[in-house]
N, C-alpha and C positions, 0 to 999 in steps of 0.2 A: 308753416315757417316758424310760427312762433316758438310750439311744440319743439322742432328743434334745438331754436334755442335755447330752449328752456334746459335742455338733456345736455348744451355743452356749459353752462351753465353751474350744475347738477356734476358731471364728473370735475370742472375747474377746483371746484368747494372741494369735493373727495379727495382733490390728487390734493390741495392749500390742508388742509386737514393731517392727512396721512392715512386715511384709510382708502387708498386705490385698491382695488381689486389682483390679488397677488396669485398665479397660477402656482400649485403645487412639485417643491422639486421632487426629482424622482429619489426614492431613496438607494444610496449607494454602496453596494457591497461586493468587499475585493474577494478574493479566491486565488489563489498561488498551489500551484506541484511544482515537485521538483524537474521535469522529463522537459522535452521540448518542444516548441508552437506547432510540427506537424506530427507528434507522437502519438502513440494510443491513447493515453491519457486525456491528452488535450481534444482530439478528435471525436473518440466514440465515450467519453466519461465527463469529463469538465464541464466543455463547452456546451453539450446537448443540458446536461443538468443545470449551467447558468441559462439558456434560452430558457427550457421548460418553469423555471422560476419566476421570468419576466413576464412569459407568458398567462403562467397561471394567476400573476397578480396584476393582470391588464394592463403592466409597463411602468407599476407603481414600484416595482425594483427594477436598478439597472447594477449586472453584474460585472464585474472587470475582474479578466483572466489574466494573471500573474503564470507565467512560466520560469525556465531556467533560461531563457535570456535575460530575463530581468535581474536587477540584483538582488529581490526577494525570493529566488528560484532556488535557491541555496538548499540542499537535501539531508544538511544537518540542523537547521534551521527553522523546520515548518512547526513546528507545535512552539518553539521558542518565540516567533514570530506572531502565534494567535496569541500566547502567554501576555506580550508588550501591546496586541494591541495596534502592529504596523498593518496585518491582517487579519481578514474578519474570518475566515475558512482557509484550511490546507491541507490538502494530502499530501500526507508523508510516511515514510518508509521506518517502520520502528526500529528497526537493526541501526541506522544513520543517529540516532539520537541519542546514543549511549544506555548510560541503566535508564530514563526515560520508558514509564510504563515497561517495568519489567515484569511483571507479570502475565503480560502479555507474549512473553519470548516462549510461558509453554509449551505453544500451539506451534515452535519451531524447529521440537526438537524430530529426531530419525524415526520413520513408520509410522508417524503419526495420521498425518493429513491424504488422504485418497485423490482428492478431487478442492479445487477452487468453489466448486459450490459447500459442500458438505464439510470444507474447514472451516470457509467464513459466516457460512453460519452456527457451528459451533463455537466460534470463537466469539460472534454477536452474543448468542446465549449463555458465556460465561460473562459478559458483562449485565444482559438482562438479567442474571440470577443475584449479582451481585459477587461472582466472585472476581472479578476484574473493577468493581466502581469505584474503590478509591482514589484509584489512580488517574481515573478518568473525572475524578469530580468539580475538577477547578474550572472544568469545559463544559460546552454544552460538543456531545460527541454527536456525530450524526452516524456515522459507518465504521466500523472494524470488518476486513478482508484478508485471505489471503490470496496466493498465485495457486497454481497445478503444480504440483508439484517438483520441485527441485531433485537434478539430477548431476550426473559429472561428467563433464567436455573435456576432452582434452584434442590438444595441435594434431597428436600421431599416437600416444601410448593407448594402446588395445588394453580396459580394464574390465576386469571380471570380476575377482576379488578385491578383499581389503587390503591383499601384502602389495599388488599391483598397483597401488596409489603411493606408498613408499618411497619417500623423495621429488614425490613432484611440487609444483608451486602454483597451489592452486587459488583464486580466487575466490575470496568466500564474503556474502554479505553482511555478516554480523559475527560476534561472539560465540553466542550458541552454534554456529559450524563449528567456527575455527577451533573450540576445543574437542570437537569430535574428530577433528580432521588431524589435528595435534597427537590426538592420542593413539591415532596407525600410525605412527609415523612421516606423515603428507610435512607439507611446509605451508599452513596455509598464509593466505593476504589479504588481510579484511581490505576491501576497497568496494568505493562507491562508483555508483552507474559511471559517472564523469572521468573516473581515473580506471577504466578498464583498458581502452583504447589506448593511453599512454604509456600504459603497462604492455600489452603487448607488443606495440612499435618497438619498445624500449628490451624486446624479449623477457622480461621478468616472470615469463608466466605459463606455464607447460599446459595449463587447463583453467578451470570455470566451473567451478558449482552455481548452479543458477536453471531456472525452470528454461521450456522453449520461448513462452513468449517473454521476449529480453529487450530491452532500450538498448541493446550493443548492435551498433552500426555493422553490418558487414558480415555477424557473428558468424556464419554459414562455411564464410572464407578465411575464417581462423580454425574453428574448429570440426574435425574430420570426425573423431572417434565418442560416440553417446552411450552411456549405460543408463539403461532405462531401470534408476534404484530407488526410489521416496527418499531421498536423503535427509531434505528437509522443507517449510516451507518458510517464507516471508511474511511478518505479518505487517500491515499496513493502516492505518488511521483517516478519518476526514474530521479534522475537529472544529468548534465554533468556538469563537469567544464570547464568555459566557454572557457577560454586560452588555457588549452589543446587542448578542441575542436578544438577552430582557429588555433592550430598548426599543426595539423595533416595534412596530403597531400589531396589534393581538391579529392580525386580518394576513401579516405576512409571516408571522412567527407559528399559524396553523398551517400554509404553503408549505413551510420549510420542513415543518415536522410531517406536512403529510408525505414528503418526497425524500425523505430519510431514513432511518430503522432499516427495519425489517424493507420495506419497500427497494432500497436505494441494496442493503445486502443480498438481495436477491437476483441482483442483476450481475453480481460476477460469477459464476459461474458459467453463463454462457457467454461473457468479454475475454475472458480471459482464455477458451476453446477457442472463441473465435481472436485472440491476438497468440496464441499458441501455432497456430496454423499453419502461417508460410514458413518459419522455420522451422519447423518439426517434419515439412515438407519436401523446404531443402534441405536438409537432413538425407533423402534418399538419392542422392546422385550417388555416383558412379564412385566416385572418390571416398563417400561417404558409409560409417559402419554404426548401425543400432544396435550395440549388444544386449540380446533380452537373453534373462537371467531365470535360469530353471527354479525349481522351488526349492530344492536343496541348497542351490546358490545364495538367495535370497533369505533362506533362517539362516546363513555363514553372516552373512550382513549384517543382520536384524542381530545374532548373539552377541557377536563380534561390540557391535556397539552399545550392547543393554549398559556394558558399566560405563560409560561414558553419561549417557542418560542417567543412571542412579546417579551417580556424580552431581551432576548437572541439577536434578533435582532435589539434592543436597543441601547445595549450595542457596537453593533459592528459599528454602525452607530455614535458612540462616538468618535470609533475609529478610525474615518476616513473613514471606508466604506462606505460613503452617501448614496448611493441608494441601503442599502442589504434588505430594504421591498420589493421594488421593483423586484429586481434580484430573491428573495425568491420566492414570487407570482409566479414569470413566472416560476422557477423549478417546482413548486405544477403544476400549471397550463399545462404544457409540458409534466413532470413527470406519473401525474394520469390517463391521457385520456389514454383510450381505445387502445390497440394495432390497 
């Protein structure tokens, strides 16, 4: 008994003190995409990567998922938002962010990219080499991505060639379409994931450049007619904010890094096959036309648009990017060969 008392005794004095025994909080870190609470994003990418986090650092981090319900979900937003510091991690959409990492837009232009595996890790590797780090420097970056490639939808117009695009009003995610799309003739409409749906309700919209797997609700039963062309692809980001990063404990800032890079861009290629899939699958009803495009079709394409591309890689060479003919080449060059 006395024993006892002695230990209530012993914590009275600790807690009259102030030194009580204080259990560790957990450390907290937000993560925001722009898509929504049941998207692919959030489902097979986000969420598994904030669990695997928690897990691997025994619960010493707890993650909180920001979507586009939230009002940090905003898809022009997500690197401006690690920039301030409101979040600690975001993917987001580089087309959505204006010149924001332009140099990054290389990897967007027509016949480039093959494959969601073999873009985004050549687009990882123009920042591992350094020809993309400055722009990425104010971040700690974890992944650069992109989709499978980007194709053209339309409501009803059966397109084969480039004069076949010719007035229509096509949806496009960034810049770097829009002036390849400009330059046939199309009419295109830079709009993001959120205003596509409005746009077609509203009819403004004959077609869709965009890969199969798409954040568009429904997409299957707007659009009828697919040409299966490498138009373009999207490139995408996960960035960290750099100070946070450095603040965290050396024990969860190896976690991060070990679940990042190379690691973390290795996995889209088979996400994005496998979020490509039901619509590329309804895609083959009955109502529905895949135009695949002979080889002769495809250099009409591929020539058609070279001067748009020179253009395009012009311009960026204006802008400071000195050697984006160069950088370009070797992606073709890398890119095309032969598995």
């Amino acid at each position: 008994m006395a024993s006892l008392k002695t230990l209530f005794q012993l914590f009275a004095a600790t807690c009259v003190l102030g030194i009580a025994p204080v259990s560790a909080e957990p450390v907290k870190i937000t993560f925001s995409h722009f898509l929504g609470p049941a998207s692919f994003f959030q489902t097979d990418l986000v969420e598994p990567w904030a669990r695997e986090l928690e897990a691997k650092t025994n619960g010493k981090v707890q993650v909180e998922v920001l979507n586009s319900s939230s009002p940090l979900g905003n898809v022009r937003k997500q690197a401006s938002q690690v920039d301030a510091g409101t979040v600690d991690i975001a993917l987001g959409l580089r087309g959505a962010e204006g010149d924001r990492f332009l140099r990054s837009s290389i990897i967007e232009l027509p016949f480039v990219v093959p494959s969601a595996d073999k873009g985004s890790k050549a687009l990882w590797a123009l920042y591992k080499n350094g020809v993309l780090a400055d722009e990425y420097k104010d971040y700690k970056l974890l992944a650069l991505f992109v989709h499978n490639p980007g194709l053209v939808h339309t409501k009803n117009t059966r397109v084969a060639s480039l004069s076949d695009m010719k007035g229509l009003r096509l949806r496009v995610p960034n810049k770097t379409v829009s002036i390849a799309l400009e330059s046939i003739g199309a009419v295109p409409m830079v709009l993001q994931p959120d205003e596509i749906i409005p746009a077609l309700k509203a009819d403004k919209l004959d077609g869709i450049v965009t890969n199969w797997g798409t954040p568009i609700p429904g997409f299957n039963d707007y659009m009828k007619q697919h040409t299966s062309v490498p138009f373009y692809a999207s490139a995408f980001f996960i960035v960290m904010n750099k100070q946070r990063y450095e603040s965290l404990p050396a024990d969860v800032r190896k976690a991060i890094d070990e679940m990042s890079g190379d690691a973390l861009v290795a996995r889209f290629g088979a996400l994005w096959d496998q979020w490509d899939k039901p619509f590329f699958d309804g895609a083959h009803a009955p109502d529905h036309e895949i135009v695949q495009l002979s080889a002769d079709q495809m250099r009409s394409w591929q020539e058609g648009l070279q001067p748009i591309t020179d253009q395009y890689l012009n311009d960026l060479t204006n802008k400071g990017f000195t050697d984006a003919k160069a950088v370009h080449a070797e992606l073709v060059k890398t890119l095309q060969q032969e598995p």
